[in-house]
C-alpha positions as CSV (number, residue, x, y, z in Angstrom):
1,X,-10.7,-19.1,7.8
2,X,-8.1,-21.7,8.4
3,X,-8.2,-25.2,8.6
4,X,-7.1,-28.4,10.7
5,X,-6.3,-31.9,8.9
6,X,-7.2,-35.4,10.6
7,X,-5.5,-38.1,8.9
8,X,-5.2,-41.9,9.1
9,X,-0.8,-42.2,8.6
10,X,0.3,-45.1,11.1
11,X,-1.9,-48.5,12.0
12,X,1.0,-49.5,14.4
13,X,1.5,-46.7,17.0
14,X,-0.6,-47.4,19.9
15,X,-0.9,-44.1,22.2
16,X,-2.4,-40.2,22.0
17,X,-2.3,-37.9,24.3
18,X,-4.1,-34.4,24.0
19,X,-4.3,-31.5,26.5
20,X,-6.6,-28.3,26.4
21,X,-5.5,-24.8,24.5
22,X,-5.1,-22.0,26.7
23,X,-7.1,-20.2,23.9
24,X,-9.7,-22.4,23.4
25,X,-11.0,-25.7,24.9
26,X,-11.7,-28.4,22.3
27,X,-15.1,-29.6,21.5
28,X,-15.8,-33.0,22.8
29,X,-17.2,-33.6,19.1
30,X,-14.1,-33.9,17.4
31,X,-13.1,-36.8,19.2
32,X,-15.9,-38.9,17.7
33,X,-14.3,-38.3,14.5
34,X,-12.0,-41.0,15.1
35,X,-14.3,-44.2,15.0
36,X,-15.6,-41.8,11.6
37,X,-12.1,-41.9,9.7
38,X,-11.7,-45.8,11.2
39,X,-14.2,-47.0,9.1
40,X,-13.5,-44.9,6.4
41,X,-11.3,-45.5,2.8
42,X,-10.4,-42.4,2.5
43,X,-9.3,-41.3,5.8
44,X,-8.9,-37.9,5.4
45,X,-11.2,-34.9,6.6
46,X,-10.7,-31.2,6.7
47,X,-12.4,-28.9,9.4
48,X,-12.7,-25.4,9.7
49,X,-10.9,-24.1,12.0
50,X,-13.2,-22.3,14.6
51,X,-14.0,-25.8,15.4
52,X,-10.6,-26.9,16.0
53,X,-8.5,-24.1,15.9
54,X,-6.8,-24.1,19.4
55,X,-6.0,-28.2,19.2
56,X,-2.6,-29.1,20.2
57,X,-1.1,-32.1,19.9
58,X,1.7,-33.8,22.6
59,X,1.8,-36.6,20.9
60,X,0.5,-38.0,17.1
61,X,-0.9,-41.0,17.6
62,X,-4.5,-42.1,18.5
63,X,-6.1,-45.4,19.0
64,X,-8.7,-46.9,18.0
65,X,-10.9,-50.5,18.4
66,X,-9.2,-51.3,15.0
67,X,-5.7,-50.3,15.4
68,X,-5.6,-47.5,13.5
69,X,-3.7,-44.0,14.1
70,X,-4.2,-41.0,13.3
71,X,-1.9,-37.6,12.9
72,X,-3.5,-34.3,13.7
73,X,-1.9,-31.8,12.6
74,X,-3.0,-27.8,12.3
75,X,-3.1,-26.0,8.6
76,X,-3.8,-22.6,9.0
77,X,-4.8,-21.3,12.7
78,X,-7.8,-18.8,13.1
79,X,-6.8,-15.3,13.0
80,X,-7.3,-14.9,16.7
81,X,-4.8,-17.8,18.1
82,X,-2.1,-17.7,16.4
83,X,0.4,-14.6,17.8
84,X,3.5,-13.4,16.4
85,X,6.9,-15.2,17.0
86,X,9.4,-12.4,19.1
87,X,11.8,-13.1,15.9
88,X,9.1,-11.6,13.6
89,X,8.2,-9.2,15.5
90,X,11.9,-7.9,16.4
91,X,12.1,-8.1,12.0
92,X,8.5,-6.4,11.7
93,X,9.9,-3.3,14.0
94,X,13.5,-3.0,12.1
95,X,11.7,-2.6,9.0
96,X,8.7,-0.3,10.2
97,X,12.0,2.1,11.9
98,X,13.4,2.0,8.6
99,X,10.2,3.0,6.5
100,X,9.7,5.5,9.1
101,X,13.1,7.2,8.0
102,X,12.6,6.8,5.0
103,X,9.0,8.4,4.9
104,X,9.9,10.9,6.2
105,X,12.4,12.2,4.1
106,X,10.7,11.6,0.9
107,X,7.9,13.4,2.4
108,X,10.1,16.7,2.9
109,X,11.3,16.0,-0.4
110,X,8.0,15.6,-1.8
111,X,7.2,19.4,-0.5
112,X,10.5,20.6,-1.1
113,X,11.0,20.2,-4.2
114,X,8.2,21.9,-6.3
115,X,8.6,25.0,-4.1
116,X,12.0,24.9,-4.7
117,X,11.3,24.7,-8.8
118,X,8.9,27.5,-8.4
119,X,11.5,29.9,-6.6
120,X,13.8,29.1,-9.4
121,X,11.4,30.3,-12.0
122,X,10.3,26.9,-13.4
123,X,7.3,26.6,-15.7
124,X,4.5,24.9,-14.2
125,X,4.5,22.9,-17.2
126,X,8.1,22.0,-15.7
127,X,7.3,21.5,-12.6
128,X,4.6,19.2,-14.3
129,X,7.3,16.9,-16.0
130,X,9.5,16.5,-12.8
131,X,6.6,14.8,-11.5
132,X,6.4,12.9,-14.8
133,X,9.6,11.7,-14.7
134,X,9.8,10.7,-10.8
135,X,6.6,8.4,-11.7
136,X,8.0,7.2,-15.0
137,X,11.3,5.9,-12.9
138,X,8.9,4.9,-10.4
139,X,7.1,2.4,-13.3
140,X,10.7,1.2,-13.8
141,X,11.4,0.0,-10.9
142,X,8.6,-1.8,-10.3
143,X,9.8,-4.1,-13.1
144,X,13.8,-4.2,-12.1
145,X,12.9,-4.4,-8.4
146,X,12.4,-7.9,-7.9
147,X,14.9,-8.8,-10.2
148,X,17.1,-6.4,-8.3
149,X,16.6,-8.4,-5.3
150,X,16.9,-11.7,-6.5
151,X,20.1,-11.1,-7.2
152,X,22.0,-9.2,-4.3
153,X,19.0,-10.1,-1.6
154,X,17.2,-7.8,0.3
155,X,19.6,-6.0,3.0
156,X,22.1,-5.3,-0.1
157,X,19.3,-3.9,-2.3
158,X,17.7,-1.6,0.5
159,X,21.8,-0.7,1.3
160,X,22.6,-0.1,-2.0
161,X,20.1,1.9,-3.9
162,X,19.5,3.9,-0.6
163,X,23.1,5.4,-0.9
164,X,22.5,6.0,-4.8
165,X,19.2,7.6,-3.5
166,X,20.7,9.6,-1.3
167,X,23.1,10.8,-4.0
168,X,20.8,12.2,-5.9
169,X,18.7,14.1,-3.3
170,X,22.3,15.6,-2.5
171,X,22.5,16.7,-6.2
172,X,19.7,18.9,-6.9
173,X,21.0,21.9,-5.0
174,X,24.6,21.4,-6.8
175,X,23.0,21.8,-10.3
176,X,20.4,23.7,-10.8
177,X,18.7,22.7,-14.2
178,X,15.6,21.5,-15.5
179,X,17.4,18.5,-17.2
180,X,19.3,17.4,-14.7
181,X,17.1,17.8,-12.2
182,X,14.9,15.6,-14.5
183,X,17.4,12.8,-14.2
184,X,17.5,12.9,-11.1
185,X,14.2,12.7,-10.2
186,X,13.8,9.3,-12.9
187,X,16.9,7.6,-11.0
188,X,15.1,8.5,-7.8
189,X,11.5,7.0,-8.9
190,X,13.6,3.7,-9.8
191,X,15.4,3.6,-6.4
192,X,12.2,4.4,-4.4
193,X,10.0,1.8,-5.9
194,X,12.5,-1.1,-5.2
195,X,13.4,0.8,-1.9
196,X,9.4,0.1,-1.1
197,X,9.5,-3.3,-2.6
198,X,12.1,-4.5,0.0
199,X,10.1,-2.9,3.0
200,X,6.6,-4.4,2.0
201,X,8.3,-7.6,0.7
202,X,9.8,-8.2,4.2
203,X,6.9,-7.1,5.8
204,X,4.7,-9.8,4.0
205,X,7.7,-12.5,5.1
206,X,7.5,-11.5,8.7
207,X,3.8,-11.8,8.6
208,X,0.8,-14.3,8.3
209,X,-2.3,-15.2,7.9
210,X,-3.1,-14.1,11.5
211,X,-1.5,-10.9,11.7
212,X,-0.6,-9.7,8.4
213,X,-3.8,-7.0,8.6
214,X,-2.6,-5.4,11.6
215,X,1.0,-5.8,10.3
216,X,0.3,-3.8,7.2
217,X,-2.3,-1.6,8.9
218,X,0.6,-0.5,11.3
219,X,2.4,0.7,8.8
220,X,-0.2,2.7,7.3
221,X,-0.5,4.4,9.9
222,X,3.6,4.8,10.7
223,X,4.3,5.8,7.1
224,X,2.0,8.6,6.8
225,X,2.3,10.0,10.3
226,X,6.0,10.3,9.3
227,X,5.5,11.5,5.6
228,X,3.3,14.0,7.2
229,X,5.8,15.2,10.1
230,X,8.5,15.2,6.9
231,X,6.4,17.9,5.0
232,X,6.2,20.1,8.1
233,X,10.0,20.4,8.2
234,X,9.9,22.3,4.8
235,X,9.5,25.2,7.2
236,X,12.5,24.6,9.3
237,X,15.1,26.3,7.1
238,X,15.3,29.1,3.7
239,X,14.3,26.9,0.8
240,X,16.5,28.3,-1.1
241,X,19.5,27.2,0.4
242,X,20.9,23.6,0.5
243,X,20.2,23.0,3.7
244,X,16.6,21.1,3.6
245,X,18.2,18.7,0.8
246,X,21.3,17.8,3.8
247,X,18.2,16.9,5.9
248,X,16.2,14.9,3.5
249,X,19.7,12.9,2.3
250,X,20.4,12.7,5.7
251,X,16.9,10.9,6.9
252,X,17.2,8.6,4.1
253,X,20.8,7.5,5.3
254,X,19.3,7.0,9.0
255,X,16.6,4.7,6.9
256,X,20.1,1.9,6.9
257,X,20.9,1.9,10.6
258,X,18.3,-0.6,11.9
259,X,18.5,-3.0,9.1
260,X,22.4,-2.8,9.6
261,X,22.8,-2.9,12.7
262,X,20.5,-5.8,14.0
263,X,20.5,-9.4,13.9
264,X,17.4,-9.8,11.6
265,X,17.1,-12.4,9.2
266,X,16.6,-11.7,5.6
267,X,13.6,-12.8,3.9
268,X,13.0,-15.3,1.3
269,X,13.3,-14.6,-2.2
270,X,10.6,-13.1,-3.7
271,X,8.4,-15.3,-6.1
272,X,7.8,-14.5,-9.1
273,X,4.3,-14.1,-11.4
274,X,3.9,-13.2,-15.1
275,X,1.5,-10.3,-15.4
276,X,-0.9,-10.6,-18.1
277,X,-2.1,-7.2,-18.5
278,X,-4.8,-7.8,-21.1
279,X,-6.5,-10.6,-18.8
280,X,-6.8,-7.9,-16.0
281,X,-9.4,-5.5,-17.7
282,X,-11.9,-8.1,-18.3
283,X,-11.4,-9.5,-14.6
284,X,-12.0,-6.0,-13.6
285,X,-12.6,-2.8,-15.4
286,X,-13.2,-0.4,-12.4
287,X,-10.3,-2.1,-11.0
288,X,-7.8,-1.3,-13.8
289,X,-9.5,2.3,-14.8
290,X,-9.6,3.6,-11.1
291,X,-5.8,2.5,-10.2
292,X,-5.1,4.2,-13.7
293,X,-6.9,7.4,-13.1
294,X,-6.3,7.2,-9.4
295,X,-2.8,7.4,-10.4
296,X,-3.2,10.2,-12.5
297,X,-4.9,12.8,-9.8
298,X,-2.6,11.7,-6.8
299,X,0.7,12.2,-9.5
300,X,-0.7,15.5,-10.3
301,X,-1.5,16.3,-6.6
302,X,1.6,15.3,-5.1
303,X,3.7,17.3,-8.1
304,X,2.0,20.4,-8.8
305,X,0.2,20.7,-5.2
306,X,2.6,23.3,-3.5
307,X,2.6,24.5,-6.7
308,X,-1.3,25.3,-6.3
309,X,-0.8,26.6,-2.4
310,X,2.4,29.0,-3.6
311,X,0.4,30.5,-6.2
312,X,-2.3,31.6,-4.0
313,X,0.0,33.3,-1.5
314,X,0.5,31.1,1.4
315,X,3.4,31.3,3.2
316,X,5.7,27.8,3.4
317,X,4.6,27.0,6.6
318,X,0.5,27.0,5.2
319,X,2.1,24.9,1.9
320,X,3.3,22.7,4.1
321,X,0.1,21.9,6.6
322,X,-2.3,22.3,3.5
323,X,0.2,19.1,2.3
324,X,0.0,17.6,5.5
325,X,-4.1,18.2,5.9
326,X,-4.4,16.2,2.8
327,X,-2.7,13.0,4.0
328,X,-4.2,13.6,7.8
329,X,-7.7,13.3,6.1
330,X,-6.8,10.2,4.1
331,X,-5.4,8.5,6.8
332,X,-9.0,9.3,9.3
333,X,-10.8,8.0,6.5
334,X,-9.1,4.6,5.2
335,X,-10.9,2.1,7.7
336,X,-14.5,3.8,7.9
337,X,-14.5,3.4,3.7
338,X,-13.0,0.3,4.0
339,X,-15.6,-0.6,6.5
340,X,-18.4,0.1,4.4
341,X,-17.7,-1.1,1.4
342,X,-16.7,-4.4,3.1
343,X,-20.7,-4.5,3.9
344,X,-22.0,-3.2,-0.1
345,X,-20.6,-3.3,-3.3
346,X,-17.1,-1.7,-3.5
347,X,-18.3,0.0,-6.7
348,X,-21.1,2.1,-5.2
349,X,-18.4,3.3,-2.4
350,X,-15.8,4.2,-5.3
351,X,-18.6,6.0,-7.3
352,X,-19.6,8.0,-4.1
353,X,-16.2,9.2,-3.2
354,X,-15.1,10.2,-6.9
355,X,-18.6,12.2,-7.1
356,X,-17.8,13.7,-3.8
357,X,-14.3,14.7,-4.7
358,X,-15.4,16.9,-7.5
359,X,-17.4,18.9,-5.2
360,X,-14.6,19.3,-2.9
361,X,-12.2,19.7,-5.7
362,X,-14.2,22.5,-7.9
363,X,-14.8,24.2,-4.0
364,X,-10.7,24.7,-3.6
365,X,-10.1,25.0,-7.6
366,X,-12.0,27.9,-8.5
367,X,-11.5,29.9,-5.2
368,X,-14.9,29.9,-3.4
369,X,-12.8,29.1,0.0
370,X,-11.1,32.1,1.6
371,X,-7.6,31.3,3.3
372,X,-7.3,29.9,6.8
373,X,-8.8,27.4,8.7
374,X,-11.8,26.7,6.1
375,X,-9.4,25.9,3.5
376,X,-7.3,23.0,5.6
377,X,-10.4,21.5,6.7
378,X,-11.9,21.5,2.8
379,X,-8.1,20.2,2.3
380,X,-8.3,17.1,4.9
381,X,-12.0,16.4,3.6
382,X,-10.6,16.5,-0.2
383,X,-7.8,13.8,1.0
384,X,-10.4,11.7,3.2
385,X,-12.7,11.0,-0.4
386,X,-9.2,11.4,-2.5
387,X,-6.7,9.1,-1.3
388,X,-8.9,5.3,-0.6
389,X,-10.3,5.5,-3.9
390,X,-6.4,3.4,-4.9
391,X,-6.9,0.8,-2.5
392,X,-10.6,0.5,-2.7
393,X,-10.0,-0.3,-6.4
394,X,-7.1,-2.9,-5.1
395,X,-9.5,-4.7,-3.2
396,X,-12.4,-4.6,-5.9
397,X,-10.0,-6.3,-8.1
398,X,-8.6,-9.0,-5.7
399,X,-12.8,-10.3,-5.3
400,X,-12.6,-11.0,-8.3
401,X,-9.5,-13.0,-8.9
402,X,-8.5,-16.2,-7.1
403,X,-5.9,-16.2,-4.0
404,X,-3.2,-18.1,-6.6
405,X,-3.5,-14.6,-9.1
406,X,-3.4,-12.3,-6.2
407,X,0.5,-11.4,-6.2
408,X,-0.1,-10.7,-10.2
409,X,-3.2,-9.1,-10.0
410,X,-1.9,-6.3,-7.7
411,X,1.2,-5.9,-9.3
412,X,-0.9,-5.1,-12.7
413,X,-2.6,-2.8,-11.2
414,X,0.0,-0.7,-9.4
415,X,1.9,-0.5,-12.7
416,X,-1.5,0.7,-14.4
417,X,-1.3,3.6,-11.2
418,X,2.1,4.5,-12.3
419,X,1.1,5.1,-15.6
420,X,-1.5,7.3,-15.0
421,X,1.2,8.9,-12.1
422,X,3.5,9.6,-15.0
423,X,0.7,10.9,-17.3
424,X,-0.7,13.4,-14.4
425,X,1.4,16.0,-13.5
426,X,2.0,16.8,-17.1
427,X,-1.8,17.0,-18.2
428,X,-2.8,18.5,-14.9
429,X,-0.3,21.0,-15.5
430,X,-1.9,22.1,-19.0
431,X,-4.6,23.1,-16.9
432,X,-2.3,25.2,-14.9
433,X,-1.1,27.4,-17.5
434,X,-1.9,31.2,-17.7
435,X,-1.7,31.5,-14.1
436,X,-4.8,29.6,-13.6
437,X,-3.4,27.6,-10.5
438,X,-7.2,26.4,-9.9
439,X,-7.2,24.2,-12.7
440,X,-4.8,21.2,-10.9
441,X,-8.2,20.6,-8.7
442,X,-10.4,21.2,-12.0
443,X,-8.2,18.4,-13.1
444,X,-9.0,16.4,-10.6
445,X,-12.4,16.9,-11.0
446,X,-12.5,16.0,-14.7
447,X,-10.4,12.9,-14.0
448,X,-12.6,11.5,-11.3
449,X,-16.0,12.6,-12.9
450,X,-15.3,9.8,-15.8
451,X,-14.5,7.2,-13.3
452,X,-17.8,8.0,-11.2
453,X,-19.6,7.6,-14.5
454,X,-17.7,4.7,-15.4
455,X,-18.5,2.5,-12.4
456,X,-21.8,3.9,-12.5
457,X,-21.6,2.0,-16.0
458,X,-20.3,-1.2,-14.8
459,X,-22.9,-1.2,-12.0
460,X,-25.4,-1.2,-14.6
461,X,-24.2,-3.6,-16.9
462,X,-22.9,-5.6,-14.4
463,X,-25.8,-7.6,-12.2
464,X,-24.2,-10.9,-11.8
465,X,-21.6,-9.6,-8.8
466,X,-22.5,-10.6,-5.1
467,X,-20.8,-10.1,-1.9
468,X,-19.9,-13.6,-1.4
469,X,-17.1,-13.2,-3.3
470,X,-15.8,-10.4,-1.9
471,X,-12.5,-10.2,0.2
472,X,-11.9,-7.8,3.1
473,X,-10.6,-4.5,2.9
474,X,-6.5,-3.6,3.6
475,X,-5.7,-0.2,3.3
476,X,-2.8,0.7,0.7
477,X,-0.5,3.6,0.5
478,X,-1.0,4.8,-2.9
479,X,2.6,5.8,-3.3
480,X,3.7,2.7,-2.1
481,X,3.8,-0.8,-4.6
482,X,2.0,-2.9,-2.8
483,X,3.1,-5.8,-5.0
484,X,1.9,-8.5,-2.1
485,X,-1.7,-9.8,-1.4
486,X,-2.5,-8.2,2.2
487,X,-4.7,-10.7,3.4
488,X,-6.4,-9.5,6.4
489,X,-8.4,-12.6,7.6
């Protein structure tokens, strides 16, 4: 809720004038508040602003019987009558064409690339530490990223390390070896974590308090329509030849065009905040465990999930809308669990949808669903209870911490989901070995089976929460560090 500020400034000025808001008329109550703040010592009141949110002011002066004046000015403007400037709204669609870009190539790369491993007879185990070493450069550059920026600002950053990004994408097919390929993926990890810093960071500037959920919400939605259309083009051309790693470099190039080639301001610098990683568990311990083992399932997912579909015979072009079913279902599913646990206790919805994932994960892990439709429905369902468990724990978190922490709070906690990213793929893939692709979703099943137990737990032991204290819901891309409070109100 915002806020408007009536203060006694000026005893001299002599004349007022106030006119009606197109948005709202203003209650004939406030004036009365004058003669109020004449009389007082302390002339100063705050009001919330549903009372007075639309008041606009011609001119700041008031009189009253004893000569005083009074300043109105507005704070914070209720959610529904403030609208975004042109300016930040030409900014808000350069950056949402750029993420769309470069979405979309990562998720093509994202498909691509564990097929691709497969074909060239790697391990699982392999396979396993690519996705280890992607998440452990991802970890990295959520530390270097800001600093990164700082420095050279935030066009040169996103120009930059998109180019080295692009580099490396364009290396893989050059040099085929587990090593290198390795190195690669860690240099990429590093570039794509600042790469998502700059987008969300100038996101967050273009934005406020009025529109920053529908902001962040659109580009929910944009970024994983595109990473889904991105995992469909694995079937466009032989994964075996170089050709799919042209297109994925060449999508992350396009990603520079509409920052370069418009007139949009550069944000400010971004601020910033100490984590204190040991004060974050006792804040909140379903916070911190479910972004850690959060982390761990979607790293093992994303890495060794082709992996899964290639092993039980599907053809690219089923690997490819199993992938896509997962994120589909996600997506459906973000507001409705947002919505609900919005109205109960997060921890109840986050214990519910890691229960319900087991099901749906023993269902695809040991087999019981034949091929074909069946299995991309059980696929979307497994993504819908999967993927808002991340940004349910997020928003857990942030009702327990004050608005002053947030910035830290969430930067804690997506580290604590890369670690468990990095740890993942190479533990899921132990349950891989033998040929038994089934175990990735047995995995899963283990991983989120301890955190349903745990924040049964915490429920337990826990009585003194309430919903007072609870803020609202903003969907999060998992893969994405959402370093900045999203503050829907």
């Amino acid at each position: 809720m915002g806020f408007v500020v009536i203060e006694c400034n000026d005893r001299n000025a002599d004349k007022a004038e106030f006119r009606r808001s197109p948005y709202m008329p203003i209650p004939e109550c406030s004036r009365n508040l004058f003669s109020y703040l004449a009389k007082s010592e302390h002339p100063r009141l705050d009001l919330p602003s549903t009372c007075c949110a639309a008041l606009q002011i011609t001119s700041n002066y008031a009189t009253d019987p004893t000569n005083k004046t009074f300043s109105i000015f507005t704070g914070m403007i209720d959610s529904m009558s403030k609208p975004i400037s042109l300016a930040a709204l030409g900014s808000v669609l350069t950056i949402l064409a750029c993420a769309a870009f470069l979405f979309a190539g990562n998720g093509l790369f994202q498909t691509l690339l564990p097929i691709r491993a497969s074909q060239e007879g790697f391990s699982t185990s392999l396979i396993g530490l690519l996705g280890t070493a992607y998440f452990g450069g991802f970890a990295v550059g959520c530390f270097v990223g800001p600093k990164i920026i700082m420095i050279v600002g935030h066009v040169r950053a996103f120009a930059g390390l998109t180019a080295v990004l692009t580099v490396t994408f364009l290396a893989f097919p050059l040099y085929v070896d587990p090593v290198f390929w390795g190195i690669m993926r860690v240099i990429g990890g590093v570039c794509l974590a600042v790469l998502y810093i700059v987008v969300e960071s100038w996101l967050n500037d273009s934005s406020n308090n009025a529109n920053r959920g529908r902001i962040f919400s659109s580009y929910i939605i944009v970024t994983n329509i595109v990473t889904m259309a991105g995992q469909l083009m694995v079937t466009s051309y032989d994964t075996l030849a170089p050709t799919l790693f042209i297109v994925v470099a060449m999508l992350i190039c396009l990603s520079i065009v509409p920052l370069s080639l418009t007139p949009t301001l550069s944000p400010t610098p971004i601020p910033s905040a100490r984590l204190q990683m040991r004060n974050l568990y006792k804040v909140s311990p379903v916070g911190v465990i479910g972004c850690l083992l959060s982390g761990g399932v979607e790293g093992a997912f994303w890495s060794l999930g082709p992996v899964f579909a290639q092993g039980r015979g599907m053809a690219t072009t089923d690997i490819a809308l199993l992938m896509a079913a997962f994120v589909f279902g996600g997506t459906l599913s973000q507001w409705p669990l947002g919505w609900t646990s919005d109205k109960i206790d997060r921890r109840i919805v986050i214990a519910a949808l890691s229960f319900c994932t087991v099901v749906t994960g023993l269902l695809l892990g040991f087999g019981a669903i034949p091929d074909g439709v069946v299995i991309f429905v059980l696929a979307a369902a497994h993504g819908a209870l999967m993927i808002p468990i991340y940004a349910l724990c997020i928003s857990h978190a942030n009702d327990n911490v004050p608005n002053t922490r947030m910035v830290e709070t969430s930067g804690g906690l997506l580290l604590f989901f890369a670690i468990g990213a990095t740890m993942g793929p190479l533990s899921a893939s132990a349950f891989m070995g033998d040929g038994r692709i089934g175990g990735l979703f047995i995995f899963i099943g283990v991983v989120l089976f301890s955190l349903g137990v745990f924040t049964v737990y915490r429920l337990v032991v826990d009585t003194n929460r309430t919903r007072s204290d609870k803020s609202h819901f903003a969907p999060t891309v998992a893969a994405s560090p959402s370093i900045f409070p999203l503050d829907s109100d």
